[in-house]
N, C-alpha and C positions, 0 to 999 in steps of 0.2 A: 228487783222491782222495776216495771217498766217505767222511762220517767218520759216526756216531753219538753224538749229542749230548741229553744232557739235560738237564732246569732243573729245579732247587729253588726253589719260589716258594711267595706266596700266593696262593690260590684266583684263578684267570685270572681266572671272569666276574666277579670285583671290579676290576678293574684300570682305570684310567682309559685309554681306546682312543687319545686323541689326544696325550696326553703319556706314556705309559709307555716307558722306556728298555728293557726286558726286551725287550717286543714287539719292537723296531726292533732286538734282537742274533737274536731267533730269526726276523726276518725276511731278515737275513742270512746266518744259516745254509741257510736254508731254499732260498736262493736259487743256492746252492753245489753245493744236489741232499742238503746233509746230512739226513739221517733223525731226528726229534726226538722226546725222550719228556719228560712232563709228569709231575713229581712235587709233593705236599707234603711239609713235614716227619713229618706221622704215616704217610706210607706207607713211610717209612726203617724195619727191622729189620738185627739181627744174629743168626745162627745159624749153629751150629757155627764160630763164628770166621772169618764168611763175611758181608759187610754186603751185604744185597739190598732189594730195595725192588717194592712194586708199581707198576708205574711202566704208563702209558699212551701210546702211540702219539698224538704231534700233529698237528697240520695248522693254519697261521697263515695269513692272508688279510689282504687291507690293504681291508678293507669294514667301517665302524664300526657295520654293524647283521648282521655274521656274520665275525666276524675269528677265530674258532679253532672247531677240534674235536675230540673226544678219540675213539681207538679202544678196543677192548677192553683190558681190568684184563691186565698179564702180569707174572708174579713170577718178578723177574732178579735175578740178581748186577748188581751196581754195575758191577763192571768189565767186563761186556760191553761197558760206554760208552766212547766215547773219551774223551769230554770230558763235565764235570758243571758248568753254571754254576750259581753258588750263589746265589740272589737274592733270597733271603729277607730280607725288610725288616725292620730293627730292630723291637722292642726284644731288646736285645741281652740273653737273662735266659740261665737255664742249658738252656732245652732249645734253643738256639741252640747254646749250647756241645756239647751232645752231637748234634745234629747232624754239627758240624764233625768232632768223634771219629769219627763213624759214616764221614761222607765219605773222611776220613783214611786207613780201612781201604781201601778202594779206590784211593786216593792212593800209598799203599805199593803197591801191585799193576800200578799203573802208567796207571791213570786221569787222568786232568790237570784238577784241579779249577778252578776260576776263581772266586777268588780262595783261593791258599793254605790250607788249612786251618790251618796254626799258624799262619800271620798274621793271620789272621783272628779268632784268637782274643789273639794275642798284642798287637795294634796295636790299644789304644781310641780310637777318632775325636780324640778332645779329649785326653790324654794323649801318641799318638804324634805330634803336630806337637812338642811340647814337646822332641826329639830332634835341632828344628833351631832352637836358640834364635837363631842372627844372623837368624831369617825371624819369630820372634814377637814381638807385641805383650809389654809387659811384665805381668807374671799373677801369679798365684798356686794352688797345688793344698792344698788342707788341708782337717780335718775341725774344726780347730781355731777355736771362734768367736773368740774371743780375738783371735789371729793374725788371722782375716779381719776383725776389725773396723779393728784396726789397719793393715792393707793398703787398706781402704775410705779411714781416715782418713787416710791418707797423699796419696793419688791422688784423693781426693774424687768422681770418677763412675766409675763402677766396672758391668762386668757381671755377677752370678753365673750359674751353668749348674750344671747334674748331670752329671756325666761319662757317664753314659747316654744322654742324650737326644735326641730328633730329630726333625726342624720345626719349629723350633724354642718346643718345649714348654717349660714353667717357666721361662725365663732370666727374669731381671729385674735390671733397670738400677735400681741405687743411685746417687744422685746427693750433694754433697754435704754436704744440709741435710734429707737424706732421714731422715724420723724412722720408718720402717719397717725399718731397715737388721737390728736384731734379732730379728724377725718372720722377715724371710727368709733368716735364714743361720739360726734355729732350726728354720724349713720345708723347705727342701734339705739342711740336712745330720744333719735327724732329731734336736736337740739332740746336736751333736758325733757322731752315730756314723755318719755318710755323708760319705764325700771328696767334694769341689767345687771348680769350679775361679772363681778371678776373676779380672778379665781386664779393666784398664783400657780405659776407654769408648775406643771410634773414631769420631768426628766423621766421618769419611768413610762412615758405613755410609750414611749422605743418597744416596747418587750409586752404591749397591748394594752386597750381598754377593756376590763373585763366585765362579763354579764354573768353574774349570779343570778340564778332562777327561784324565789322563794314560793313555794306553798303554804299556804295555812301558816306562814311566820319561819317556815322551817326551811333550809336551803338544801338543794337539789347539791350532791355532793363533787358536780364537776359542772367549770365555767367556761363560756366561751370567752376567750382575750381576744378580741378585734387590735391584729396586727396593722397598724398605719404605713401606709407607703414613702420608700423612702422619701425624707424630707418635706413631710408633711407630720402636723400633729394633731390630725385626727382619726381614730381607727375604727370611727363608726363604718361600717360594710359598704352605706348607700352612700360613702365618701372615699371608696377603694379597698379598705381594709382588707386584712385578709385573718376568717377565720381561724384559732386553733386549740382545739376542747383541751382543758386540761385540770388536776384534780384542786381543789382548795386550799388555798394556804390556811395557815395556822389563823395570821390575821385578818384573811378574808372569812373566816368562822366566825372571829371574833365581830366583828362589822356587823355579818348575819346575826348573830344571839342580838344587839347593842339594838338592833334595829324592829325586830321579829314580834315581841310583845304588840308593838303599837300597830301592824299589819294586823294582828286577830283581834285586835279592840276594833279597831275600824273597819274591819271588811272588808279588808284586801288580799281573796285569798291569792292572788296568783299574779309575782311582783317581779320586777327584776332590777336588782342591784348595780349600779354601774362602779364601778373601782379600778381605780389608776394606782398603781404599787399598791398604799398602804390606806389609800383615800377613798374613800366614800364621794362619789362627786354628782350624782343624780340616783333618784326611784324613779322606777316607771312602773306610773301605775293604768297608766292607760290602754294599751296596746301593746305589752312588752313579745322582745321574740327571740332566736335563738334556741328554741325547744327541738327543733328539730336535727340540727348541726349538733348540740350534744350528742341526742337522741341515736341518731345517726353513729356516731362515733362509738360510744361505750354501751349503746340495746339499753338504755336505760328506758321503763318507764314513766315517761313523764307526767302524758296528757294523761295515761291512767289514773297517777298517782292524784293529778288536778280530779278527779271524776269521782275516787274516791273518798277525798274531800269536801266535793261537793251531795255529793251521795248522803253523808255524815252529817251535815247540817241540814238537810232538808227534813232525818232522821232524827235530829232534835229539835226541827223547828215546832 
């Protein structure tokens, strides 16, 4: 069936052509015969209690020097669409939020947005893993320096993080004769008035951070491990890492099953798991990536597999 699908993103001709995860779902679409329209967040309005958007006619191509094009400006109702993928990359501030609001109104009408709109707003990266403590690292969430120093000095190497953040921007590893440790828990959490989370160091990030890719609850059966560079511990990509696919461990299944139920309660079909060894240390439910660096690697497909998931529910909707 033909479907009409749109994307919320950032500006396409920025997008990195040979790793971008968006590109390889609308190239799936595309391949279906589905009709694709190209939005940003400022072409979103509401009137008369009606969320429309200027939206553009796409066209994708798998040519790294002419991979998309837009047709004329046409100002629609949302829910002409069938489906809206949301892809708008972090930072996650408030007019992300009223995006989701905007999207939302369409969502109620019977539009199928990808990923949830209240989940999306409800489920922060770094806070909803914390939902499945037998899968985490042991941590801490406070705004409290106090408390965090004392959590430092308990565990002696210690990570902090912003509950915001992504690529991994500001995290820094406290160690435990780190005479900076005051410094950074006054610079994250604002002098006490910004929650943070910490997060006892994992020795295993040496051997990568890994991204499991979850569908509809179910996990894609090979992960990318973001290799960190030496002497550094973090192996997020957009912090040097360096990618490397590889198949699932036993306990990275396990993680997957522990977590996967609550992704098809809520609407999230298309997630990615972050895990350090044995830990569970973030969901991304917002703009997750790596689809194509598997993809790449093992011909799996992926964004199919997302299309015919989404296919499925609009089939029961």
């Amino acid at each position: 069936m033909s479907r009409k699908i749109g994307v919320v993103m950032d500006p396409i001709e920025t997008i990195n052509y040979k790793k971008d995860t968006t590109l390889g779902l609308l190239w799936a679409a595309r391949d279906r015969g589905w009709s694709l329209f190209y939005m940003q967040q400022k072409d979103l309005y509401l009137a008369d209690g009606i969320a429309r958007a200027k939206m553009r006619p796409l066209e994708v191509r798998e040519d790294p020097t002419d991979y998309y094009s837009l047709g004329d400006a046409e100002d629609r109702d949302l829910n002409d669409l069938d489906i809206i993928l949301m892809r708008k990359d972090p930072p996650f501030d408030m007019e992300f939020v009223y995006t989701t609001q905007l999207l939302e109104n369409a969502e109620r009408r019977g539009t199928l947005i990808v990923n949830r709109c209240a989940s999306l707003r409800d489920c922060n990266e770094k806070l909803f893993a914390t939902q499945f403590p037998q899968c985490c690292p042991t941590l801490i969430v406070s705004r409290d320096m106090q408390r965090l120093r004392a959590f430092h000095a308990e565990h002696g190497d210690v990570i902090f993080k912003p509950l915001d953040g992504m690529g991994g921007s500001s995290i820094f590893r406290a160690k435990a004769d780190d005479s900076n440790v005051s410094v950074i828990l006054e610079t994250l959490t604002q002098h006490g008035t910004q929650t943070i989370m910490g997060q006892v160091y994992l020795p295993q990030i040496t051997a990568g951070d890994k991204r499991i890719l979850m569908i509809n609850g179910e996990p894609v059966p090979y992960c990318l491990a973001r290799v960190p560079l030496a002497g550094e511990s973090r192996g997020n990509l957009a912090a040097g890492g360096t990618g490397q696919v590889q198949p699932l461990s036993t306990r990275d299944q396990w993680i997957a099953a522990q977590v996967g139920p609550t992704l098809r309660e809520r609407g999230l079909w298309f997630v990615g798991l972050d895990v350090i060894g044995d830990y569970l240390t973030e969901i991304n439910v917002t703009s997750p990536t790596c689809l194509r660096e598997i993809e790449r690697e093992h011909g799996l497909g992926i964004a199919n597999q997302l299309m015919d998931c989404i296919d499925a529910q609009l089939g029961s909707a």
